[in-house]
N, C-alpha and C positions, 0 to 999 in steps of 0.2 A: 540403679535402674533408670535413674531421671537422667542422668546420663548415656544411657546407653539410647535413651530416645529421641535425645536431642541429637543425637550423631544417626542414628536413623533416619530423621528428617533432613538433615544436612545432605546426606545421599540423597535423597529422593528429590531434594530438591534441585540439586546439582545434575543430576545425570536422569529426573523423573521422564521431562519430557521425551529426550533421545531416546529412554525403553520402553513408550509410549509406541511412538513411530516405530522400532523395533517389533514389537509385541500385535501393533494392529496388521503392521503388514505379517508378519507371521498367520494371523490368522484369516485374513482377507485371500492370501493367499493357498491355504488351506481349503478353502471354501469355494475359491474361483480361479484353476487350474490359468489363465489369460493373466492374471492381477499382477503376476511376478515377472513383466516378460521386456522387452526391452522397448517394443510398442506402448504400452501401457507407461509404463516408468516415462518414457518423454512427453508420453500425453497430459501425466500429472504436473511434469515440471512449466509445459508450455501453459497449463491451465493457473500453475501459481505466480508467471512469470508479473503478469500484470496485477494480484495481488502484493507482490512483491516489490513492486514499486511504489506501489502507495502507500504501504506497510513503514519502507523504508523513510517515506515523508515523513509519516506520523511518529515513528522512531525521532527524529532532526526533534518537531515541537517537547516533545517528551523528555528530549533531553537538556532542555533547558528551562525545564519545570512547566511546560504550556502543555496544551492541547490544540488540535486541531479539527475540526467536526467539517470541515468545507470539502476535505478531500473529495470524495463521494461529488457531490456536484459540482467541484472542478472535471472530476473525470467526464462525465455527461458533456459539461462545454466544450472542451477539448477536441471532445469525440464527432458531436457534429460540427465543429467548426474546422477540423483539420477535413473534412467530410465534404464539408460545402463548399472549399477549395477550390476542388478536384472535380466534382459533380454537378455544381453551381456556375462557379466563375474559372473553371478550365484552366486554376494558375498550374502553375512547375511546382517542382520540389522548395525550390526558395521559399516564396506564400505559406506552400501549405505545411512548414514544417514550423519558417517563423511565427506566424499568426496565432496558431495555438499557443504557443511559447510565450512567445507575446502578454497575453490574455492572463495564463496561467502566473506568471512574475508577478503582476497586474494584482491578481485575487491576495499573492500573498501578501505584496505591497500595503495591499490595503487592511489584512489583519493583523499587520505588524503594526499601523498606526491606531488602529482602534485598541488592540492589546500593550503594546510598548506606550506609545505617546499619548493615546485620551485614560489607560489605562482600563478600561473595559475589561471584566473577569475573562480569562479566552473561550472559555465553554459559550458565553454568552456571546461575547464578538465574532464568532466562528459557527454559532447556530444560525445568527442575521447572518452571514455572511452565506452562509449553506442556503437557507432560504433564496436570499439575493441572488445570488448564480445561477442555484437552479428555476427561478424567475427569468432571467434575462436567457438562457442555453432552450427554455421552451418559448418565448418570443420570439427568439429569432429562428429556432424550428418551426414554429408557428403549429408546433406539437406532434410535425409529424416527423417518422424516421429518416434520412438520408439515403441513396440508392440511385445507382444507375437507372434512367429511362422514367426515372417516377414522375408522376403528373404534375405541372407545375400551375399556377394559378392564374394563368390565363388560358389554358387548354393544353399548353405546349408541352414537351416532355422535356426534362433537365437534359443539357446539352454534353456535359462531361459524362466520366465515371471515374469510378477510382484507380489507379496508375500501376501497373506492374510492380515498378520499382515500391512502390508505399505498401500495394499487399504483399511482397516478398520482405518486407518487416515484420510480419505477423505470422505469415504463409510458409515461409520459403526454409530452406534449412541449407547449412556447412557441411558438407562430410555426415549424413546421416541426423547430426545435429539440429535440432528447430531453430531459427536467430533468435528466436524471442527467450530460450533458455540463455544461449549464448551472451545476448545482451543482461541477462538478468545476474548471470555469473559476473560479468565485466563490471556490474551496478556493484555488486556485493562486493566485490575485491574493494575497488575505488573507493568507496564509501565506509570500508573498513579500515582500510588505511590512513585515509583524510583524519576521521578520527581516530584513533588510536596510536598516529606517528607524527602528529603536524601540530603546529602549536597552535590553531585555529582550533583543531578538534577538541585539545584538553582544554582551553579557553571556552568551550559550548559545555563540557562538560563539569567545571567548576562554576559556571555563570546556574546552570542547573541545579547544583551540589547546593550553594548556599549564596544567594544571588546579594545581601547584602554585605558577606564578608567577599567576593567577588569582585562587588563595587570599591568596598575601601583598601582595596589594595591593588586598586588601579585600573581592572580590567573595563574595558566600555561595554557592560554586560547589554547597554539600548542596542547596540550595533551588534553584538552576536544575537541574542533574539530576534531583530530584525532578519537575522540569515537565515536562522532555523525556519521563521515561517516563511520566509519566500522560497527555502528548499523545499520544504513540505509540499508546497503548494507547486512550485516547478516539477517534481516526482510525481505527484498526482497527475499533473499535465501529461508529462509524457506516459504515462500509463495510459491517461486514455485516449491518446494515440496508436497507443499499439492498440489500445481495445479494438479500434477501428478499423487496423489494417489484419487484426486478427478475424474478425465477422464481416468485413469487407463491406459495412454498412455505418452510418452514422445512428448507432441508436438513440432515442433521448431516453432521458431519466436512467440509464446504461451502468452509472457509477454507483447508484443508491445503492444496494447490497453491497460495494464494494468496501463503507466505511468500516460498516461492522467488521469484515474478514480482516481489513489491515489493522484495525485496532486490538483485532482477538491475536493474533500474530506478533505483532509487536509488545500484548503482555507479556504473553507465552515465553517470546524473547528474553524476560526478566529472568527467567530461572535458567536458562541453558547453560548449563556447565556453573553454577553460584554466579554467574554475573552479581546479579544483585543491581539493577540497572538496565537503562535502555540499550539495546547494541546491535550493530546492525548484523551480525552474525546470527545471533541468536531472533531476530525477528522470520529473517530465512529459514530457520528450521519451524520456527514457529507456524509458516504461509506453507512450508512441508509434511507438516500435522495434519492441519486442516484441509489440505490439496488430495492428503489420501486417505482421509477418511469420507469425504466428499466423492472421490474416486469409491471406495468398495463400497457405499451407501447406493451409489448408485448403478455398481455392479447387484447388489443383489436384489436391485429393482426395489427400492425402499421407496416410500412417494417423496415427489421434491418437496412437500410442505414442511417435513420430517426434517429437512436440511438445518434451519435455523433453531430448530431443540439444540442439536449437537453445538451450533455455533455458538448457541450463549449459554450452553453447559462447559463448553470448554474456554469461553472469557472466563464465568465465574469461577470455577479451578484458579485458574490462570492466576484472576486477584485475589483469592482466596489466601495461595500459598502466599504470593508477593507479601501483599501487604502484612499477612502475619511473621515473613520473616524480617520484615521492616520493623516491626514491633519488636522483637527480641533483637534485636541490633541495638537499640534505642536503650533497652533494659541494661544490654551486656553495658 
């Protein structure tokens, strides 16, 4: 019998979440004749796309045994600063796509050195850091949102707006397709390849595994760390970019909800298929969970305060199963 539960949970944990997503959409679908339909379906993906990216950051930190807590108020910076480009200071696509980039390297730059080189625990280095950001992203909004024609502080109204080409990055679609799925797919492939077929990925992922048997056999575990959180933090950026060309507005504070979803995502990510591990496969289905259950939550008019129950019912799952099959790994 004790066997026969331990292969029980091996199922479930392997294929739990994909009958998850199976099962809700079954019944979300049952319940709201619109939920299954081809509209709907690309509404969910373009709603997870930009979770999706900063998912896939937080994935990079995680897999070499960090964390990252800055995402969230990278995304906010990004957001108004790719924003106030366009609406502010009237640059081209050049400016306004390097400057957030820019910025975003910048943040990671700087958690690599307070976590890699002063050694700082990263929970700690990436909570100042997340404060810090989103300190400086509402100064220089001076706290208020971004938008075409808005009042500026000498009476005048912002001289730009935001650029066809920039909101056809959040807006626009291929062949019925939204680009922000499109791009989200082209992240996932890349990003799954990188790691999984390049010798930089298995070099992230053994700097991870056991960072001082990594060390003694040669690999420069400082310098892969140092990539993970500058991807992290580079993914973050461009999400909220897209956030921006998605709402066609620079919101401030915009990314705060966003850490929680990629962190609950990229657990979620640990179990899909037994990974057993971060991956960026599995974090996309993960940002697929939460995208449609968020979706038929708010088909059946459920109130939005209700949202965040689910989202940290379904972290705690998430590390629940993890960590406990980390525990029997350890025993085996």
């Amino acid at each position: 019998m004790e066997g026969k539960k331990f292969s029980l949970f091996d199922f479930v944990y392997k294929y739990g979440t994909v009958a998850v997503i199976v099962i809700v959409m079954l019944v979300f679908s049952l319940t709201n004749p619109y939920f299954f339909t081809y509209d709907n379906i690309t509404d969910i993906l373009r709603s997870i796309s930009i979770v999706t990216f900063v998912a896939i950051g937080v994935t990079f930190s995680l897999i070499v045994g960090g964390f990252d807590l800055s995402v969230g108020s990278t995304v906010s910076l990004t957001t108004v600063v790719a924003a106030s480009m366009m609406v502010w200071h009237e640059q081209g696509p050049l400016v306004t796509l390097l400057a957030p980039i820019v910025l975003s390297l910048l943040v990671g730059l700087i958690n690599a050195l307070l976590v890699v080189k002063i050694r700082i625990p990263d929970l700690l280095a990436t909570l100042a850091m997340l404060y810090i950001v989103n300190g400086i992203h509402m100064t220089y909004s001076k706290g208020y949102s971004i938008y075409a024609n808005m009042p500026m502080e000498d009476g005048s109204v912002a001289p730009g707006k935001f650029q066809e080409w920039f909101l056809w990055l959040g807006q626009g679609e291929i062949a019925s397709v939204p680009v922000p799925v499109i791009l989200t797919f082209l992240l996932v492939v890349v990003t799954h390849i990188y790691l999984t077929y390049t010798r930089q990925g298995r070099m992230l992922y053994m700097t991870g595994g056991n960072l001082e048997a990594a060390r003694l056999s040669g690999i420069p575990v400082d310098r892969y760390r140092t990539l993970a959180y500058v991807l992290s933090a580079l993914f973050a950026g461009l999400g909220g970019m897209l956030l921006a060309a998605r709402i066609g507005t620079g919101q401030v504070s915009s990314g705060g909800s966003m850490l929680m979803d990629a962190v609950a995502a990229a657990f979620v990510g640990f179990s899909v298929f037994g990974a057993g591990k971060p991956n960026v496969f599995g974090t996309f289905v993960g940002a697929i969970l939460i995208g449609v259950l968020l979706n038929g939550m708010t088909m059946l008019n459920l109130p939005y305060y209700a949202y965040d129950i689910v989202k940290g019912v379904v972290l705690a799952l998430a590390l629940a199963v993890t960590y406990y099959q980390l525990r029997r790994k350890r025993k085996a």
